[in-house]
C-alpha angles and dihedrals in degrees: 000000000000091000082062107049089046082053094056095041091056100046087052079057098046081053101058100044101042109022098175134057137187115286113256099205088059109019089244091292092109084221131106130185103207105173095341096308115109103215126167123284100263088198098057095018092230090306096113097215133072133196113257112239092238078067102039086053084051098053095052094043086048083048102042084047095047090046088050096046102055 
């Protein structure tokens, strides 16, 4: 119990110093080669980086709270 909840503590860290990771479609290049043709990353858009999920979860809780709130 008390690895995960080092685990998750760690990871809320982690989130809220680097929001953003590579990209896994792409590898954080922005580029794919799909049959020879190199076309841009869909899932980044060519921006290389995405928002973690542990992030993205804290975004949407900060947003519903500040709607609620007002």
């Amino acid at each position: 119990m008390a690895a995960l909840l080092l685990a998750l503590g760690w990871y809320a860290v982690l989130c809220a110093a680097r929001p953003f990771a590579p990209c896994r479609k792409c590898a954080g290049t922005g580029r794919l080669e799909h049959f020879g043709k190199v076309r841009t990353c869909p899932r980044c858009r060519g921006r290389k980086l995405r928002l973690r999920l542990g992030r993205r979860a804290h975004n949407a809780w900060q947003r519903e709270r500040e709607n609620g709130t007002q």
